[in-house]
N, C-alpha and C positions, 0 to 999 in steps of 0.2 A: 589688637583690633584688626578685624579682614575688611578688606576691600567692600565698599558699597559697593551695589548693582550698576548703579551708573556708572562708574569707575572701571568696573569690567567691561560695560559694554565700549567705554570708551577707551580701553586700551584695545579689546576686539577690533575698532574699527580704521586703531592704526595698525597695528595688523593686514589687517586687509588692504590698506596702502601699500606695506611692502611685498606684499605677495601679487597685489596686479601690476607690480614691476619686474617680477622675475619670470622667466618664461622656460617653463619646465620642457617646451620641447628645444630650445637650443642646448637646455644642461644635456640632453638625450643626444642631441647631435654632438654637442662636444665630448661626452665621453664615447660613446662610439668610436670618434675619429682618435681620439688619446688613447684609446685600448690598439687601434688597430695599424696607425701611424708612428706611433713613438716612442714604444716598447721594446723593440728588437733591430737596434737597443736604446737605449734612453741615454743621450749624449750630454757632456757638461763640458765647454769648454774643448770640446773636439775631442773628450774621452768617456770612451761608454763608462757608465757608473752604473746600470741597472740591465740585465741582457737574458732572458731565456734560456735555460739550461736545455732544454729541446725547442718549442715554440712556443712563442702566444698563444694560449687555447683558455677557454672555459668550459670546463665540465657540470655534470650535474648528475644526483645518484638519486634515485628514490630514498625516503629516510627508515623507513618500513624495511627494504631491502638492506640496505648496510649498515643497520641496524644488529642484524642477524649474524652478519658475516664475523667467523673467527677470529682470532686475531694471531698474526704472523708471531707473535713475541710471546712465549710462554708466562713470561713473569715480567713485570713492569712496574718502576719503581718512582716514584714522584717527589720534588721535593720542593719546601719553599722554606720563606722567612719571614716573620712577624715583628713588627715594633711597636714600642709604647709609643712613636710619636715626640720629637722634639720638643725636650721640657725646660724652660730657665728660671734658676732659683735667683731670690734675694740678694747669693753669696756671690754673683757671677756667672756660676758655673751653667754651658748649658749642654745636657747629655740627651741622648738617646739610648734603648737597650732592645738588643734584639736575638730572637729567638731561631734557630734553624730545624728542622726535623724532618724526616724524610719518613715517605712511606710507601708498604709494597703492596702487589694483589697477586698472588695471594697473602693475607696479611700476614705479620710477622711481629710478632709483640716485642719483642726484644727489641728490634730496630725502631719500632717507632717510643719506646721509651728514650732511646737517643734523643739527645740535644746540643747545641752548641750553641751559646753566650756571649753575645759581647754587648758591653757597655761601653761607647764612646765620648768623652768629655773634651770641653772646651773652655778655654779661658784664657782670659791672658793678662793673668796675674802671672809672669816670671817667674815667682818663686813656689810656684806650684806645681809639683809634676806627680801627674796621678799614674803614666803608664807603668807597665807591668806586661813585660814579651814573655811571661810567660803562660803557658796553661794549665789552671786549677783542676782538677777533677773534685764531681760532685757526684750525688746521687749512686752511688756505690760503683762508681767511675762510666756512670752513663751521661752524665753532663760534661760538659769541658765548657771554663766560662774565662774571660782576658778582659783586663780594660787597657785602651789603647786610647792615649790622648792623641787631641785631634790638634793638626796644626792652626798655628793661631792667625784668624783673620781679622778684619775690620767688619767685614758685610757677612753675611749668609754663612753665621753659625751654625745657625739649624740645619739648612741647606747641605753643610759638610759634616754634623753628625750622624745626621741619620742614613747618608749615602754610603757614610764609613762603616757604620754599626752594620747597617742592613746587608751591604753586600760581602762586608770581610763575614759574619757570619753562613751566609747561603754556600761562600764560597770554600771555607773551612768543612762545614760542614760535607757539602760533596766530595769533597778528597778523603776526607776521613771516612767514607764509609763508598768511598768506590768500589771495591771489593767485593761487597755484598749484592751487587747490579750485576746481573748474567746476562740480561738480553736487552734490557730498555730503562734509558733514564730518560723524564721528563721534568724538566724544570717551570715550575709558575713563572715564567716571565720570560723574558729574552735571554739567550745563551750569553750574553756576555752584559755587563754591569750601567744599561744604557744611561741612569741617574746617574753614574760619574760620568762618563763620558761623555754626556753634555755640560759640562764644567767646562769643554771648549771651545762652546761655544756662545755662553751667557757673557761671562766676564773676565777684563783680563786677569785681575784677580784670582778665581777660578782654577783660568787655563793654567797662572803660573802652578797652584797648586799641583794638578795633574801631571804636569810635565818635569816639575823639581822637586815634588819630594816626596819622601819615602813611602809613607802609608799607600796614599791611593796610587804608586804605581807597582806595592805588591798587591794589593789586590787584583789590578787588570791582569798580575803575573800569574797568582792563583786560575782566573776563567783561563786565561790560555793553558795551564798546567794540564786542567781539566781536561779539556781539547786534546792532548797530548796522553794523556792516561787514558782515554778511552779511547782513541787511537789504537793504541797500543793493546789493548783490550779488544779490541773489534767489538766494542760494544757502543752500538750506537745512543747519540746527545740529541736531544732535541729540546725547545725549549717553545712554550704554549703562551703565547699573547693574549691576552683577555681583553685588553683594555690600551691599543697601541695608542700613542700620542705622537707618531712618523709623522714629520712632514717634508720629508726631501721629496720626494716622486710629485706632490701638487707644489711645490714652492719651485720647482724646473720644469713643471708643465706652465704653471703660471706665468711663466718666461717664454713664454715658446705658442702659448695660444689660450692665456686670457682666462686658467682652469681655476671657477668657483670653490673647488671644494674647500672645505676647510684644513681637511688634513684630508691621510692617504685612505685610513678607514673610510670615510665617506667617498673618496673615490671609489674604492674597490666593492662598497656596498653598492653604487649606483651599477658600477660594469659588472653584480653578479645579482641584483636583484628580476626577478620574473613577474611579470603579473599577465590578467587576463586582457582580452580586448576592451572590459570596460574598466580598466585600470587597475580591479583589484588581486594584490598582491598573489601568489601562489607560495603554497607551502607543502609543497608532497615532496620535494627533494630540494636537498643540500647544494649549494653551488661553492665550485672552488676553481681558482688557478692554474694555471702550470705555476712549477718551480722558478722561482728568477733568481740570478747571484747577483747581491748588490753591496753598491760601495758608495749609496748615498748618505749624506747625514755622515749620524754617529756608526752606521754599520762599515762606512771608510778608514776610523779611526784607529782600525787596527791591520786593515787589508794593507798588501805591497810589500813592498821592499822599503821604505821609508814613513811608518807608521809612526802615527802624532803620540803617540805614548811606547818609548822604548822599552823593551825586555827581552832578556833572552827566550830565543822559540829552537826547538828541538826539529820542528817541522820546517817544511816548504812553505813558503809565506800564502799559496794559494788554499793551500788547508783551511787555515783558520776562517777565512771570509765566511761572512753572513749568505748564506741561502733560506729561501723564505717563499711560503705557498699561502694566500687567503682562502678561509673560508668562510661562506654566508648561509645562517641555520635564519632563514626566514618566520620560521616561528616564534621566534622572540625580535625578529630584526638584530641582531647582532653578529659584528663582523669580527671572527678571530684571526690572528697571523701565526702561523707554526714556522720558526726559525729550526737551522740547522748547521751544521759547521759544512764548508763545504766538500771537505774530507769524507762524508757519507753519504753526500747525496751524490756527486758524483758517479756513483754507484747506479745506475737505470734503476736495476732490483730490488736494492735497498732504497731507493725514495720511492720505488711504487710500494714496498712494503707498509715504511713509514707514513704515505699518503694516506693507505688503504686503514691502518690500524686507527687514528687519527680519525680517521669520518668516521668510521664505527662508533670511535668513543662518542663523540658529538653529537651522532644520529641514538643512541639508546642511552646514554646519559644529561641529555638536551641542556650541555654545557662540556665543561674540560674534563679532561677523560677523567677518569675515576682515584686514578692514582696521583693527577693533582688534586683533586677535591678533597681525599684525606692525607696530604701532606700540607692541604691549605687548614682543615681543623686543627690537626696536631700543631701547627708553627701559632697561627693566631694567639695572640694576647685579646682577650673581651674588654669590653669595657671597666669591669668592677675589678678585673685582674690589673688595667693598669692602672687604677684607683689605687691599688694597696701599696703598688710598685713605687707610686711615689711617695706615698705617705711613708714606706719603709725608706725609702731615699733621704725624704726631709728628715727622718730619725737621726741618718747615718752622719748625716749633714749638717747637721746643728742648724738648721735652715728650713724655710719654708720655700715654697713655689712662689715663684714672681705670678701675682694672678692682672688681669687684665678688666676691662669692662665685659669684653665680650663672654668670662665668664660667670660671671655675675647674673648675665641675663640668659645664658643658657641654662646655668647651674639651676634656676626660675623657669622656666620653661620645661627641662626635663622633672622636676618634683608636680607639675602639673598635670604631667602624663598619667 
């Protein structure tokens, strides 16, 4: 049943309570002064955590215009990982399984029939051990698939399957096909595994995970390895934020003077948005950043000389650090963050390369550049796909899915579609 009319208009008009409390020109003064006061450099504790790699600037490019422009990297490779989504059967057990694929432009069919598998399981039935370190080859040795039991918790099963599954997959997979990258890799998400890495900062729980035992500290070993081989390669890493959930930069502004935003996205959307003098918005160019190194958050977690998750590093511990440029494509209103190891940005040339390839993509593909969009189809699991996935699972399993109410009423919902 939807909403009576009255019912709309009466949540409308609380609504309209909370809006003639909030006064869109102090949010305007505030970020003004937070762009232009407190970023160079952004202090925690009497240590910069956030600081301009040249200065505070905002730019802005026509979208028409760099749209056009070529791109510095001949060949550009993208990659991501897909899951079916945290499943618990009757039997106990609760697994996730995920998919890795990478892809290039120009394309390359061979490579993007690659994949890499893993199935993560959980339980803590004792006498149950499903892992297997090693790897299967499938698909006339185009697949590579492992299952890797997941350490056992009391809380947030899901939570450590699917972080394990998702990122030992993305992470396997780009080493295994480093090689095949000459000029540019783009990763769907953050260069290093931020859903673990905030493990330390939810629970203790969690952090003990993180920081004692083995699984998820070879995988942060894997993103550094990464880091390290293309290093070594002079080929630059970069990794494309779609959808950041950062809140260090407003949770130390918020300390410091009072800053509304929800998180950093809405900061950096208000410090890059344009409109007319009667308010409304503009859309003829792209706005973005300078570069900042930061060691807020989960991007600290691995910067210094005393990183909260130990591993051996080949490099200078300033290498690895998170560098990071926003960008605002006002035609859809959405704000992306382009990270980078700071081992390449460092570089003048190579971040104006990197910056410049980057708006291109977003200004003529009006979203992430091309070669994550078909690394994001290739990895994706659909819907009906992870339908079968489990029903082959329940087979394997002698077991059914634990089902819930909530799907009862969706399972009724979507057959009304």
């Amino acid at each position: 049943m939807t909403l009576d009319p009255v019912h709309v208009d009466g949540i409308a008009r609380l609504a309209t309570r909370v809006t003639e409390r909030v006064d869109e020109t102090d949010h305007s003064e505030l970020v003004d002064r937070a762009w232009s006061e407190f970023l160079d450099p952004l202090y925690v504790d009497g240590e910069p955590v956030l600081e301009p790699l040249d200065s505070v600037q905002r730019h802005k490019v026509p979208v028409e215009d760099v749209a056009l422009e070529p791109s510095p990297f001949d060949t550009q490779h993208g990659l991501d990982a897909g899951t079916i989504n945290p499943t618990t059967f009757k039997n106990g057990l609760v697994l996730d399984v995920s998919q890795a694929a990478m892809a290039a432009v120009p394309s390359d069919i061979e490579l993007h029939r690659a994949r890499t598998i893993v199935m993560t399981v959980h339980t803590n039935d004792p006498s149950v051990d499903v892992h297997d370190p090693d790897w299967r080859l499938d698909d006339e040795g185009y697949a590579r698939r492992r299952v890797l039991h997941a350490p056992r918790v009391d809380r947030y099963e899901q939570t450590v399957v699917h972080a394990l599954a998702l990122y030992l997959a993305e992470s396997e997979h780009a080493l295994d096909q480093a090689e095949v990258v000459d000029d540019l890799l783009v990763l769907d998400g953050p260069i290093y595994p931020t859903g673990l890495l905030k493990w330390g900062e939810r629970d203790p729980e969690l952090r003990r995970l993180l920081t004692d035992e083995e699984q998820p500290r070879d995988v942060v070993a894997n993103y550094l390895e990464l880091v390290e081989t293309f290093v070594e390669r002079e080929v630059p890493l970069v990794g494309f934020v779609k959808n950041s959930a950062a809140k260090g930069i407003t949770r130390t502004l918020r300390g410091k003077l009072g800053a509304p935003w929800v998180d950093d996205a809405a900061f950096f959307r208000r410090v890059l948005e344009r409109v007319d003098a009667d308010g409304t918005p503009k859309t003829d160019a792209l706005t973005f950043t300078n570069w900042f190194r930061s060691r807020v958050g989960t991007d600290g977690m691995l910067a210094g000389d005393s990183p909260a998750v130990e591993c051996e590093r080949a490099l200078d511990a300033t290498a690895y650090e998170v560098t990071f440029f926003v960008v605002y494509d006002p035609r859809d209103d959405l704000v992306y963050r382009i990270e980078a190891p700071h081992a390449f940005t460092a570089d003048p040339e190579l971040r104006a390369a990197l910056t410049g390839h980057v708006l291109s993509e977003i200004a003529g593909e009006r979203g992430p550049p091309l070669a994550v969009g078909k690394a994001d189809e290739l990895a994706r699991i659909d819907r009906e796909g992870k339908r079968t996935l489990r029903r082959r699972i329940e087979r394997e399993f002698d077991t059914d899915q634990r089902r819930t109410y909530d799907d009862k009423r969706w399972t009724a919902v979507e057959g009304m579609l």
